[in-house]
C-alpha positions as CSV (number, residue, x, y, z in Angstrom):
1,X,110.9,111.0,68.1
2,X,107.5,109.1,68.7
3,X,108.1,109.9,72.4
4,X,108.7,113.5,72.1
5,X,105.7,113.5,69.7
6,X,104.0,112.0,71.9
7,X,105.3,114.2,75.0
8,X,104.5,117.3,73.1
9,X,100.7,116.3,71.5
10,X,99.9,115.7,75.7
11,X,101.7,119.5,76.3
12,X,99.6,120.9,73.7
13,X,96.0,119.3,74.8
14,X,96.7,121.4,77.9
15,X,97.5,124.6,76.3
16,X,101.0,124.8,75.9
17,X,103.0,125.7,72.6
18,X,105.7,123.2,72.0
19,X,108.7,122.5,69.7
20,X,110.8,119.8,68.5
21,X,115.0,119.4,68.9
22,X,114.9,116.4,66.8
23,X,118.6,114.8,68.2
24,X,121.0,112.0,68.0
25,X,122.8,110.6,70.3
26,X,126.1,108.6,70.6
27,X,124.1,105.5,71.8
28,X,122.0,106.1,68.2
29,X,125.4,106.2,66.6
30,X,127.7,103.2,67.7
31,X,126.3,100.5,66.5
32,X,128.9,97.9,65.7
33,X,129.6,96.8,69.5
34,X,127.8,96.3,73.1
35,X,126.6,99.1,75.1
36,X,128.2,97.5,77.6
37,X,131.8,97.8,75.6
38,X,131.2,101.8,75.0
39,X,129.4,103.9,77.4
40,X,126.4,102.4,78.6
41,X,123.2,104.1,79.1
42,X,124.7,107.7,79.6
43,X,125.0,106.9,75.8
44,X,121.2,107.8,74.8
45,X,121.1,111.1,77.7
46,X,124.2,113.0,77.4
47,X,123.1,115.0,74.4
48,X,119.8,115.9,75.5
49,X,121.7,117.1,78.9
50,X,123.6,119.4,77.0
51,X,120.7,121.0,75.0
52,X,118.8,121.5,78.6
53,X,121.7,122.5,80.2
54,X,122.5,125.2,77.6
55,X,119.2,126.3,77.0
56,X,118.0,124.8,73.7
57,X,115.8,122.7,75.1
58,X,113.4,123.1,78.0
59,X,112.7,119.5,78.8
60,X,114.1,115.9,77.8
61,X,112.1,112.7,77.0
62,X,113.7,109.4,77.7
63,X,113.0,106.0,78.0
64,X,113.6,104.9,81.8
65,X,115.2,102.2,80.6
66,X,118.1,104.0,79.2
67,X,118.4,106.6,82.1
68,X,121.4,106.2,84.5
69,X,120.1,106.0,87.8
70,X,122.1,108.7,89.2
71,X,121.6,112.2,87.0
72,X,124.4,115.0,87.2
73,X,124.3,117.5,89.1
74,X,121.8,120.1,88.4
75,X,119.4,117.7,86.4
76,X,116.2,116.6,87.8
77,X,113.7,113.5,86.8
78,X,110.5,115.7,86.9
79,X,107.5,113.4,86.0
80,X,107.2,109.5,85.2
81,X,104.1,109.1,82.6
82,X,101.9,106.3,82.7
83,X,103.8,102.8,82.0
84,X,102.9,101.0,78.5
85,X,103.8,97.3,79.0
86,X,107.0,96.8,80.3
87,X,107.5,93.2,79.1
88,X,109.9,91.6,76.7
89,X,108.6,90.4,72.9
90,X,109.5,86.9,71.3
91,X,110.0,88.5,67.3
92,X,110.1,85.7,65.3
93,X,109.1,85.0,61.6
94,X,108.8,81.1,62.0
95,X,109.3,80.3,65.6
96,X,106.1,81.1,67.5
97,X,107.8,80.0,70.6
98,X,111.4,79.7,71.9
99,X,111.2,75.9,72.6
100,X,110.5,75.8,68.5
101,X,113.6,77.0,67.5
102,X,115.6,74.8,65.6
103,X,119.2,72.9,66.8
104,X,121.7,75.2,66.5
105,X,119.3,78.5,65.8
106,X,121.0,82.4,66.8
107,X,118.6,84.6,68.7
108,X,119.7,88.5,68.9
109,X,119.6,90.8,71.3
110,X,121.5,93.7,72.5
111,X,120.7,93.2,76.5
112,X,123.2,91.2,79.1
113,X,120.1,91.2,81.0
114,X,118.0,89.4,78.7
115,X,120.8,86.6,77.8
116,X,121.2,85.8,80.9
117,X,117.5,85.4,81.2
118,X,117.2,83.2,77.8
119,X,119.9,81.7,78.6
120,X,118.3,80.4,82.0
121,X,115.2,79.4,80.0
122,X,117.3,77.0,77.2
123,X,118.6,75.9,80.1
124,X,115.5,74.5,82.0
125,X,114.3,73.1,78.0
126,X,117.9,71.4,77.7
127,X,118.7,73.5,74.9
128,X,122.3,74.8,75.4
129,X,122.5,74.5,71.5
130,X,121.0,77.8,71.2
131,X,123.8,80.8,69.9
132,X,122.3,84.3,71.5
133,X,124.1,87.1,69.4
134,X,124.6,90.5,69.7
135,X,122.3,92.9,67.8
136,X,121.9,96.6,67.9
137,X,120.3,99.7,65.9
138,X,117.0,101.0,66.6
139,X,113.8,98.8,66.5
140,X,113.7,98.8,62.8
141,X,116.8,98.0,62.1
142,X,116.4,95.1,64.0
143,X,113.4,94.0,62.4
144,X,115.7,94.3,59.3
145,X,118.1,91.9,60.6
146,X,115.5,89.9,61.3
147,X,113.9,89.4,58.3
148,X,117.5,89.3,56.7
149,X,117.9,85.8,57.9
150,X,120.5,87.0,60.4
151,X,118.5,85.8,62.9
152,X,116.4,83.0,64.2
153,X,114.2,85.0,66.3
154,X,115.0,88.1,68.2
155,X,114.0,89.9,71.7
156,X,112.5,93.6,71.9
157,X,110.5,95.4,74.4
158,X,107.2,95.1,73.8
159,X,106.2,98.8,74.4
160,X,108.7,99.9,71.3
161,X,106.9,97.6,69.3
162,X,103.5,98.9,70.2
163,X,104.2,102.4,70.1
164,X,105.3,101.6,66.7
165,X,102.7,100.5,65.5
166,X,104.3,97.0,65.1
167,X,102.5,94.6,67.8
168,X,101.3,92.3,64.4
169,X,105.6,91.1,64.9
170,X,105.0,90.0,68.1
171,X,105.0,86.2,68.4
172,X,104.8,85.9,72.1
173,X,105.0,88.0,74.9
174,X,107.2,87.1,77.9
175,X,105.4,87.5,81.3
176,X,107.5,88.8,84.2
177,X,107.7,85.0,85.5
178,X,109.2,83.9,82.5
179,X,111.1,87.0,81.5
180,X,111.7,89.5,84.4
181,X,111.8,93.5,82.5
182,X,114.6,95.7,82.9
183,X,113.9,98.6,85.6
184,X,111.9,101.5,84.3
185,X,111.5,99.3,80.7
186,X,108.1,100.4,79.3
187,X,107.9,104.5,81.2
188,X,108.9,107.6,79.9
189,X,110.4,109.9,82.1
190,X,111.1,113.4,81.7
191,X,114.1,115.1,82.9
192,X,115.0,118.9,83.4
193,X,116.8,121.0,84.7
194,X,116.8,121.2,88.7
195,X,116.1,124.6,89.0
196,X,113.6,125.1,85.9
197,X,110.6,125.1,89.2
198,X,108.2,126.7,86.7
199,X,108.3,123.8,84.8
200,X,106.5,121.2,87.6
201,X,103.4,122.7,86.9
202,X,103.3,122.3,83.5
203,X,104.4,118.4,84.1
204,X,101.8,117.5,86.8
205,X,99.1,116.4,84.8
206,X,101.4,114.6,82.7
207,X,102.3,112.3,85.9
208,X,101.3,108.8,87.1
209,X,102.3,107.9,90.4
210,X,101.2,103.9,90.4
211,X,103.9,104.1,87.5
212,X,106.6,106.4,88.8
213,X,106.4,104.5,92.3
214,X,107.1,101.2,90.6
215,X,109.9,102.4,88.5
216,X,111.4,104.3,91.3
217,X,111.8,101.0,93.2
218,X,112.7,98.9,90.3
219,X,115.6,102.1,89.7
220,X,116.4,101.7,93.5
221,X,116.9,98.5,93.1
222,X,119.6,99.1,89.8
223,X,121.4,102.0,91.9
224,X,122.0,99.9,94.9
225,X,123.8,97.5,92.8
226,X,125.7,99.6,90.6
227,X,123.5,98.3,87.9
228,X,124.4,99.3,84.4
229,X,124.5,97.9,81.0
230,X,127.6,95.5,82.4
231,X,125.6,93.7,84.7
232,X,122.7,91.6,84.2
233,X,119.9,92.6,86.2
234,X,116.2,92.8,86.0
235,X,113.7,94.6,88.0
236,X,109.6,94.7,88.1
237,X,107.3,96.5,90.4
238,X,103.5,96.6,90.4
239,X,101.7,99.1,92.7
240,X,97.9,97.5,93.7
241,X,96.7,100.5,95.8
242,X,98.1,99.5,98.8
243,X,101.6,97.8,98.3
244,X,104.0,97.1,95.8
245,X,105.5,93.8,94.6
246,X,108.7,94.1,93.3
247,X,110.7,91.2,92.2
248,X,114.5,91.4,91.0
249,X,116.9,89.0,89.6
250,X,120.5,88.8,89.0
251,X,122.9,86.9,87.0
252,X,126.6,86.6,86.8
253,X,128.5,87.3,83.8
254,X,131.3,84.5,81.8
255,X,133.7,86.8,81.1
256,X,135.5,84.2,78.5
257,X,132.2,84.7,76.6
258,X,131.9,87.7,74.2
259,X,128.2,88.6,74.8
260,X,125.8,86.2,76.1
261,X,126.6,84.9,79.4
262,X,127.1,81.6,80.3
263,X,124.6,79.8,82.5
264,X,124.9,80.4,85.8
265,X,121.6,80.2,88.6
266,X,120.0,83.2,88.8
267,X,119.8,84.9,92.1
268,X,116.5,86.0,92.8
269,X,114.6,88.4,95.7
270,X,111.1,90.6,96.4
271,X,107.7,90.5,97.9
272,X,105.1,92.8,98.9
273,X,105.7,95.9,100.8
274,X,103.4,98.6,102.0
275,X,104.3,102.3,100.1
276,X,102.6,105.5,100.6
277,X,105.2,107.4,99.2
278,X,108.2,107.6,96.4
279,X,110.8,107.3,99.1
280,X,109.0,104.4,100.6
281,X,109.4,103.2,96.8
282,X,112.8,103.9,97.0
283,X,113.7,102.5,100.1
284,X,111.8,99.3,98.8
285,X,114.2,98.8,96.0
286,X,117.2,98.9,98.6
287,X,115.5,96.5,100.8
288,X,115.5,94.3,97.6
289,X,118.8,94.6,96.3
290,X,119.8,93.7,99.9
291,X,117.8,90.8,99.4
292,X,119.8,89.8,96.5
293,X,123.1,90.5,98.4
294,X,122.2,88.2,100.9
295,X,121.5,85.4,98.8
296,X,124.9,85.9,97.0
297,X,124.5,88.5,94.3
298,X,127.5,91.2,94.0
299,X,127.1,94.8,94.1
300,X,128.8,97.0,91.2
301,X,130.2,99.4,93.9
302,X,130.2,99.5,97.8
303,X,126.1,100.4,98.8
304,X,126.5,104.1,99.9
């Protein structure tokens, strides 16, 4: 709701009239296991889809980050807003840092992605005492769970925090060399349908292109490996005027563990291309998730 809020105050500063359809979705509703175990990301879009695609609604807000990388039929990503910090946040009540947690001490969080990246961090500090947990429910309830005594410390994005009105939880924020985001964590995309052309305009001023061209890559990168919330893979790209650096990093999955993944190296790739364009972004994130290929990374599905 802060996002469509958000979405609609920008609308109206230009002159347009817009309502709410205030919805929930099935990824707001399961609760008790791992996106990866019911749906995935399609989870948090499919009821939005239906109210565009039956005319209730005129436009959808979403976080990237929950966004399948390939949209039905008939649906269309129409504008990427300027990125708030795409980073991870350290949430922690006692433990300013994650090499102060206690022997023994749980840490929560509802991302394959990010336990295989803590995981890889206890790791390199010799801690493979540390329990990483499942947790879900929005960022409140989390913060609830927290506080509970559930957890030790637990791992959100930093832009849900913020937007919130909640950075004073934040402990520590992970930079990408410690803590690689998820692809498009930290942008709000809006989707509608493909053939609603009138609706571009109205969008246009409402787009950044440093931040769409970064998360387009970062996406590429996801949808060349048949990234979804089953596989643990993290993607970050920074446009500087003149190229972008993306970096991406994938990890391999115990399947004799129930959430966290056991440690395994981390595959690694990126660099510094020249792009000019979205589908210069794009074809950056291929040439990445190529690069993790090579160096022994597994694609999801066959690369089209």
């Amino acid at each position: 709701m802060w996002q469509a809020r958000h979405v609609q105050a920008l609308l109206q500063r230009h002159g347009h009239h817009v309502g709410l359809l205030g919805m929930t979705t099935r990824g707001d509703q399961i609760l008790d296991r791992s996106l990866s175990k019911v749906g995935g990301k399609g989870l948090f879009v499919k009821e939005l889809e239906a109210a565009l695609q039956d005319g209730r609604a005129d436009l959808a807000v979403h976080s990237l980050k929950d966004v399948p990388m390939d949209l039905p039929d008939g649906f269309a990503l129409a504008c990427v807003m300027e990125r708030e910090d795409p980073r991870d946040a350290w949430v922690s009540g006692r433990y300013s840092r994650p090499a102060g947690l206690p022997a023994g001490a749980v840490v929560g969080t509802s991302s394959l992605r990010r336990a295989v990246l803590l995981r890889d961090m206890f790791a390199q500090l010799g801690r493979i005492d540390i329990r990483i947990e499942p947790l879900r429910g929005n960022v409140n309830t989390r913060l609830r769970k927290l506080d509970e005594g559930r957890y030790d410390a637990v791992v959100l994005a930093a832009a849900g925090l913020k937007r919130l009105g909640l950075e004073d939880r934040i402990r520590h924020i992970f930079e990408p060399s410690e803590m690689l985001p998820a692809a498009g964590q930290g942008a709000l995309g809006i989707e509608i349908m493909a053939h609603r052309k009138d609706l571009l305009p109205v969008l246009a001023p409402l787009a950044h292109t440093p931040s769409w061209w970064a998360v387009a890559a970062e996406r590429a990168v996801s949808q060349a490996m048949g990234g979804s919330c089953s596989m643990p893979l993290a993607a970050h790209a920074v446009w500087n005027g003149e190229s972008l650096m993306l970096e991406a990093a994938w990890g391999r999955v115990d399947e004799s563990h129930a959430h966290p993944a056991a440690v395994y190296p981390l595959v690694r790739a990126g660099g510094a291309m020249p792009v000019t364009s979205l589908e210069q972004a794009q074809n950056a994130g291929w040439r990445v998730a190529q690069q993790l290929c090579d160096s022994g990374a597994v694609r999801a599905r066959p690369m089209a």
